[in-house]
Structures are given as C-alpha cells and as structure tokens.
C-alpha positions in Angstrom: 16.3 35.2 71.7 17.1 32.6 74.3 20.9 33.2 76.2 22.4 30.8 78.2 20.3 28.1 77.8 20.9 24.6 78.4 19.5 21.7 77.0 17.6 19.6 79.4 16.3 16.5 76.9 16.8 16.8 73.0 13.5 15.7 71.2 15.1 15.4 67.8 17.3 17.1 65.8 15.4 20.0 65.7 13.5 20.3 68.8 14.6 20.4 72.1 13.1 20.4 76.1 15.6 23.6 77.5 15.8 25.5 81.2 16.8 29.3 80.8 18.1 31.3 83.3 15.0 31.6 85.2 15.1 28.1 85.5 12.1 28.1 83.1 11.8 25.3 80.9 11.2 25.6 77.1 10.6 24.0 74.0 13.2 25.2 71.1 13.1 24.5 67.5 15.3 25.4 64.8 16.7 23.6 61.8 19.5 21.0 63.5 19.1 22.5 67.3 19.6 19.8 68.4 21.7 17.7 66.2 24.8 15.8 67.8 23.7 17.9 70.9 23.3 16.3 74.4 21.5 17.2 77.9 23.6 19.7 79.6 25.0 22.1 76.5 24.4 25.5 75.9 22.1 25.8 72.8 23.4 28.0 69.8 21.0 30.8 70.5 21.3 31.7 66.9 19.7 28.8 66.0 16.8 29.2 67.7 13.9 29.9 65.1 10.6 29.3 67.7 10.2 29.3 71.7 7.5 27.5 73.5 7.3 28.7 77.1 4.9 26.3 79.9 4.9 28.6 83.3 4.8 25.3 85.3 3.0 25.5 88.8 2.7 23.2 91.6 -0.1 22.2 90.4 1.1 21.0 87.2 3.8 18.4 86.3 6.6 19.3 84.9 7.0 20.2 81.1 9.5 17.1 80.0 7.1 14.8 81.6 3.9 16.0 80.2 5.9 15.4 76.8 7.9 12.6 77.4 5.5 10.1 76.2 4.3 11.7 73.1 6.5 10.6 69.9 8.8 13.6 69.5 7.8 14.0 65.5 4.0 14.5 66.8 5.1 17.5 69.1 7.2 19.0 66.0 4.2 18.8 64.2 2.3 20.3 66.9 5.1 22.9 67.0 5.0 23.7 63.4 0.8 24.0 63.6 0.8 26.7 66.1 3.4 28.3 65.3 1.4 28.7 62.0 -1.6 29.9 63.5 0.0 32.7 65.6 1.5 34.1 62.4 -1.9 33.4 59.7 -4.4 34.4 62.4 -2.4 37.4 64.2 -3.1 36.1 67.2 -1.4 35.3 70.3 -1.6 31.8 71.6 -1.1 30.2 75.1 2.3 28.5 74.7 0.3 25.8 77.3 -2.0 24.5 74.3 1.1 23.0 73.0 0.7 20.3 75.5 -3.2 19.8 74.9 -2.8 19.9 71.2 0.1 17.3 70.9 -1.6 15.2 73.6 -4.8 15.2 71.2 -3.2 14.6 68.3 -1.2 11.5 69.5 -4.3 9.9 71.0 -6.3 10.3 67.7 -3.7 8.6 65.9 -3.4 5.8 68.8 -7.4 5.7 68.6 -7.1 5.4 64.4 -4.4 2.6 64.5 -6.7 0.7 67.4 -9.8 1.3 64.6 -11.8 3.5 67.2 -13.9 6.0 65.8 -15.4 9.2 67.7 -17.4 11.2 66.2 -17.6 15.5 66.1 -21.3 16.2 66.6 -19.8 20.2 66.5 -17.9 19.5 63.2 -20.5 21.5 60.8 -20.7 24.3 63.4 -16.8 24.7 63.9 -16.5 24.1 60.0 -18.9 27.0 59.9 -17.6 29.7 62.6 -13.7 28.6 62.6 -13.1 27.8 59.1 -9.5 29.1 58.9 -8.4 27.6 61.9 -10.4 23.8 60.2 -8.5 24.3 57.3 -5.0 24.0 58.7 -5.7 21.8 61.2 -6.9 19.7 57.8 -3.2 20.8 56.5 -1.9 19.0 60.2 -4.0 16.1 59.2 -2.3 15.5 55.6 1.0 16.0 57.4 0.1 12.9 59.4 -0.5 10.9 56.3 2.4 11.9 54.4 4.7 11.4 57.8 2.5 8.5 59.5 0.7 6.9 56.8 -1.9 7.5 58.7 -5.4 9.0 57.5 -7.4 10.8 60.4 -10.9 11.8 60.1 -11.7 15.6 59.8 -13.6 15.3 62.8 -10.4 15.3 64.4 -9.3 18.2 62.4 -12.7 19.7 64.0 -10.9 18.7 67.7 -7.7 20.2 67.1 -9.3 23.0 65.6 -11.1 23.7 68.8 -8.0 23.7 70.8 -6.2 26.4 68.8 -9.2 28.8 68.7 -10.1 28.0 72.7 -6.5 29.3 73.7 -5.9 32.1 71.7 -5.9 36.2 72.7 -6.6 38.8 69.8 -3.8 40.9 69.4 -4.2 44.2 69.8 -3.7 45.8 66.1 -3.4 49.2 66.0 
C-alpha cells in the first residue's frame, strides 16, 4: 500500500484526490478515508482498500481538475465499477479510464435530466461480443437509480461498456 501520502482534496468520506512520494497524484478509497480528514494529512495507509493512479503529462491537465467538476458520488461509482471489472474479468485496466468513464457517466445523467436522448446504433453488437462487461455496466446503471433516482437507457450501459473493454490489457494467466 500507499506510505506517506498526503491528502490533496478529499472527495467524500471515502474517496480522496492524494500525492505520494513521487509526487504522483492518486485516487484512494476505503471505508471512512477520508472522514473528518482535511487537504494536507497523511492518509491511514491501512485504510486504503483501492488506488487509482493517472501518470499526468504535459499534455494532460492535472488529475484534481479533470475531476473537480464531476459530483464526487459519480466518481465513487465509477471507482466501485472498475474496480469490479479488474477483479470479475481478470484483467488489467488503465487507471486513466477512470476519468473517461466518470466523465461519461455524469454527462449521460446531465443529458437524461435535460430530456436528451442519443442513441447506441452498436448496442446489439456490444450486447452481443461484450456481454459481461454490458451486464455490469447495467449493474452501474441501477446504482444510478437507486442513488440518483435517475433511470438511464441501456444504450448508455452499451457506452460505458465500451470504455471498460477499450482500456483493458489481458492478464497474463499462467
């Protein structure tokens, strides 16, 4: 795990934006992280349950901002949904999607609450070549509508779906 890392921006009580010593920043979660906790403190490295690395270039901005204006329960979510797929699919995936999956996700809730529709012309192809990785990002969407209140179509579920299966490296399994 995660020494001597400080706390840069705390997301919510379980998630928080850290730098470790390589001046790296991170995304930790673990149950209360970052309860009562403030920008500046050493985490509790023993509460650390999941990392989320973004190598940030100078090409790229950096980490906090590309997350600051997504709701911090959407990037838990988003969290919680990829951390899943590394585990169900054995896979390795880019810590980077975090950013491209959390982004999607907020904007299809945005475009549901503004009544905008788009529609997944792929949605029977990637129901029929990525079905495990369709079926939980269908688990992310109920998630949404027991947290949000909001339903999303599965065409988004189709989206999403896309992201995890575009960033992920088969792990080697002998």
């Amino acid at each position: 795990m995660e020494k001597n890392v400080k706390i840069k921006k705390v997301l919510n009580n379980n998630v928080v934006i850290a730098q470790n010593t390589n001046d790296e920043e991170t995304i930790l979660m673990g149950l209360g992280l970052g309860y009562g906790k403030k920008a500046g403190e050493v985490v509790e490295d023993k509460k650390i349950e999941k990392i989320f690395a973004l190598k940030v270039t100078s090409e790229q901005q950096n980490f906090s901002e590309l997350l600051s204006e997504i709701p911090s329960g959407i990037v838990e979510l988003s969290i919680l949904t990829l951390a899943k797929a590394k585990t169900k699919f054995d896979k390795t995936i880019s810590d980077t999607v975090l950013v491209a999956f959390a982004d999607h996700l907020n904007a299809a809730i945005i475009r549901e609450k503004d009544n905008i529709a788009i529609k997944n012309f792929l949605l029977w192809d990637i129901k029929r070549f990525f079905p495990e990785e369709f079926a939980l990002c269908l688990e992310t969407l109920q998630k949404v509508k027991e947290k949000l209140n909001i339903s999303l179509p599965e065409d988004e579920a189709g989206f999403l779906a896309m992201h995890i299966w575009t960033n992920v490296k088969y792990l080697d399994t002998k």
